[in-house]
Steps between C-alpha positions, in 0.01 A plus 500: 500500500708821519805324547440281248484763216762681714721192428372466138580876424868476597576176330354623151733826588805268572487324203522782319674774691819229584538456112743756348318509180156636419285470209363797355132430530327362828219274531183697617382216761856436693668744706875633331751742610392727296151501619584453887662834636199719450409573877648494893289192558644339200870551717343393782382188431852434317669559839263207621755229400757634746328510848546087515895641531484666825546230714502098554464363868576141357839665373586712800547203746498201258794681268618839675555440875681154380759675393559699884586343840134527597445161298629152427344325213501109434819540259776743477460824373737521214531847472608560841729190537700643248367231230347715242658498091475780325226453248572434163164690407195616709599559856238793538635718156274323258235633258268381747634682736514838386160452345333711803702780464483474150102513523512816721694663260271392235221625626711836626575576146155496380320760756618791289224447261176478796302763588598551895263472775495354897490167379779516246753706759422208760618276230779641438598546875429110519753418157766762665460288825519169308800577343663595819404191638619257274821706481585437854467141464763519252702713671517324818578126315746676262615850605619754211245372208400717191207737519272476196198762482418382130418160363733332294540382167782278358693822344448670805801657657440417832529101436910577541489776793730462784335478849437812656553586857334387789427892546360543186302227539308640895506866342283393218290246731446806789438712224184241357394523848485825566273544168290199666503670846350798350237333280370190664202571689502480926262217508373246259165266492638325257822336680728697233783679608463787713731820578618303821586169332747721258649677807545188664695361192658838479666454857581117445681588222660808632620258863604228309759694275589770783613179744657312191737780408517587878673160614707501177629847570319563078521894409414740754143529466389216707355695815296706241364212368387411879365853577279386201367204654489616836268847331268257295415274775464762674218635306309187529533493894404841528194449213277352784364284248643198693555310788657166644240234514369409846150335671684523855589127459901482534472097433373482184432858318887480334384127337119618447660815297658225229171295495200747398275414290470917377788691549271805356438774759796315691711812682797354422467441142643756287458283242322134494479175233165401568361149379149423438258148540494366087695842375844514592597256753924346581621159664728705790331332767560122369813578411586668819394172633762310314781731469839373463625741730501598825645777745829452561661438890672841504184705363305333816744585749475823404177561659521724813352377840202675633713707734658666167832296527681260305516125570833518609409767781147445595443272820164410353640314182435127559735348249437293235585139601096466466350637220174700651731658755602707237250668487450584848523893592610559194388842254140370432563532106704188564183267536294708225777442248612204620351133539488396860222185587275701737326630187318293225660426197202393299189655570190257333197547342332309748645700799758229562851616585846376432842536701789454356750306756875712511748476366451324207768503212404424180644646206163539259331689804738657700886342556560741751183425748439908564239479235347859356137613610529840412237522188426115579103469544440198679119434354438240306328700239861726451712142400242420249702532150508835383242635659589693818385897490722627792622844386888624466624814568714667254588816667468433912502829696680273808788461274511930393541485895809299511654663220449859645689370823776366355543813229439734788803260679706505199527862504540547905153640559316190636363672813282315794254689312550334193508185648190563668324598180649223290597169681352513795134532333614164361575350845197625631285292329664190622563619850900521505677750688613821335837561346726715636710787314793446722501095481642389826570087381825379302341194341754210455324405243478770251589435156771551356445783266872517322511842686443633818158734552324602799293317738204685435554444116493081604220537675284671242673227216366208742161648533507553159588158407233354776231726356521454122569155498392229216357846340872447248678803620766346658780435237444855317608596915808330496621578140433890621662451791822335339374203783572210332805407783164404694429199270831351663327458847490101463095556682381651191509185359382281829127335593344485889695278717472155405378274816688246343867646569365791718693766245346693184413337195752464250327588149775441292746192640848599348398853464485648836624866434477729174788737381407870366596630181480837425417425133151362624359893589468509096336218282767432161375640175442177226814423314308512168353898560924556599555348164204680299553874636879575552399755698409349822713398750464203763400613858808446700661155650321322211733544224 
């Protein structure tokens, strides 16, 4: 019933507070502007409508990781085959799509007039956050893009502003998170953000721009921008409120972690999307179970072998003429993310099992045959439509691990005790051999990056890339990394071997190889906001 008036309350706000005009008098027995702002809890309820933002598991594997070498979905990506138009209108610039930063700033510009308290300078950490958020997605699909702190009217200036910089853009969002940093309480029992969800955004952010500018040799502030990470996530490790997720179980704990039915409590949640029986439930689970998509040849080869060495070193790698001997010795997060027939499919009500015979190409399930598992409950009760309540984390403390390594790395301080501290927690829980500082392997098969960097730096992008897959962080990596060279390697777009002609499955007959662009780190702003404000400019290679 809460969320129910919850719901009702915003909508009556909407209609009125998205209309630039107001009438003079207000109706005594319907909520108005006017009448809203009065109190903190009146904020915080209108910072309800953006917590369904944070994150979208369907998206991250179905849309995100489609776009990376991890995955191969049923038809060509467009976008990365170099087959994208620019947009005549739309394209991610639209009203709609400055409406959430639009509504932050609404709401920003109206706290002036409320009486502070604790609940009121929560809310305003959690709009400062918000807009920081949103921000980033525009900054990483776009780059430079204007930043608006007021809403805007048709006369309004702003309309025909010029783009400003990329480090305008990460001052002002560090600087929003910094105010939410020192205003959002430590914990939460109401799943809202928390201190450590904005510090965890804070050091995202702060990684992702120091690498991009890094690898394009941008201004000289880049290894600043690193230290920032590398200090933030530091502040979470050494918070104690957290830990890597482990019942002593090396087989299944890493696929259990993406299953639970309550992520709440969970020690590595820093942040969870939880989903309740007949409240808020999602279809992940069914649709996980007819994908499109699978993980692609050279994302599967790039699991180590239980020894800690690549496939093209280890004696214990058995090839992959027959499909389950893939998976033999291999890193056990191999099995848990990926489908191999020793472990049900389809779990019944009834108790009855079902295995699922490999490989199997089809292209409404999987084309591929190295079909995704990782968040894919196999119970009956999950596939149901729409009604699966297995929780999603929004902010996992495994990945603040990762992402300490590889700043610590980036900036020549990644010591064994780093490692040990950050990685090797993560390895632990499956039961694979620690990584080294001094990494004594050349793999053949490293990527190639478009640059040369050091082994250690490979190893902690592979475990990185093993780690956080299907969570959709795998094309923001490569844009950051100025990667996209990888996407060349013809297995990024290959299946399992086919028993057929005993060689990978070819996904795309006449299209066995793709060819980079540069152009494609940047989406193209829509010709019609080019023709409408003189002031922009088109990103570059898209003109």
């Amino acid at each position: 019933m809460r969320k129910v008036l919850l719901f009702g309350v915003l909508s009556a706000l909407f209609l009125t507070s998205c209309n630039d005009e107001y009438l003079e008098k207000y109706p005594l027995d319907k909520i108005s502007d006017a009448s809203f702002w009065k109190s903190g809890s009146d904020v915080k309820m209108y910072v309800n409508q953006f917590y369904p933002s944070l994150f979208d598991a369907r998206v991250a594997w179905y849309t995100n990781d489609n776009f990376s070498d991890n995955q191969v979905p049923s038809t060509r990506n467009s976008y990365t085959w170099g087959e994208y138009p620019i947009p005549s209108s739309g394209g991610g610039w639209e009203k709609a799509d400055w409406r959430p930063i639009r509504r932050v700033n609404y709401a920003l510009e109206r706290l002036g007039t409320i009486p502070e308290d604790a609940t009121l300078k929560i809310a305003h950490g959690e709009l400062r956050f918000y807009r920081a958020f949103f921000y980033y997605q525009k900054l990483r699909k776009f780059g430079e893009v204007p930043w608006l702190t007021e809403t805007l009217t048709p006369e309004s200036e702003a309309l025909n502003a010029p783009r400003d910089s990329r480090e305008t853009v990460v001052k002002n969002m560090l600087e929003d998170l910094d105010f939410a940093i020192a205003n959002l309480p430590e914990t939460s029992g109401e799943d809202r953000l928390t201190k450590y969800a904005a510090l965890n955004l804070k050091g995202d952010i702060a990684l992702y721009e120091g690498t991009y500018k890094k690898y394009r040799q941008l201004g000289t502030d880049f290894n600043e921008l690193i230290r920032t990470a590398a200090t933030t996530y530091d502040e979470i490790i050494k918070s104690g409120k957290f830990k890597v997720y482990s019942t002593g179980k090396p087989q299944s704990d890493y696929f259990d972690l993406f299953v639970q039915y309550e992520l709440k409590g969970n020690s590595e949640a820093i942040m969870a999307q939880r989903f309740i029986t007949d409240k808020r439930m999602h279809n992940n689970v069914r649709q996980l179970g007819e994908p499109y998509t699978g993980y692609s040849k050279d994302f599967v080869e790039s699991y180590l072998c239980t020894d800690g060495l690549p496939i093209k070193l280890s004696p214990l790698y058995k090839g992959d003429k027959v499909f389950a001997d893939e998976f033999v010795n291999r890193d056990p997060r191999m099995a848990q993310s990926v489908y191999e027939t020793k472990r049900p499919y389809r779990i019944y009500d009834d108790g009855s099992t079902n295995y699922k015979p490999l490989p199997e190409f089809q292209s409404n399930y999987c084309p591929t045959s190295y079909f995704i598992i990782k968040g894919y409950s196999p119970y009956e009760r999950d596939r149901l439509p729409s009604t699966s309540t297995t929780d999603d984390f929004i902010f996992r403390y495994g990945k603040v691990l990762l992402s300490y390594a590889e700043a610590k790395a980036e900036l020549g301080e990644c010591t064994q005790e780093v490692l040990d501290m950050t990685i090797n927690q993560l390895r632990d829980r499956v039961g694979m051999p620690h990584m080294k500082e001094k990494v004594t392997f050349t793999d053949p098969n490293w990527p190639n990056w478009g640059m040369e960097i050091s082994p250690l730096l490979n190893e902690i992008r592979r475990e990185r890339r093993i780690e956080t897959c299907a969570e959709g962080g795998r094309w923001d990596d490569i844009v950051r990394w100025k990667a996209g060279k990888i996407l060349e390697n013809p297995n990024t777009v290959l299946g399992a071997v086919d028993p057929a002609t005993q060689k990978p499955r070819v996904l795309y007959p006449g299209y066995s190889q793709r060819t980079w662009n540069d152009k494609l780190y940047l989406y193209p702003l829509p010709l019609q906001e080019l023709s409408l404000n003189p002031n922009l400019t088109q990103n570059p290679g898209w003109n």
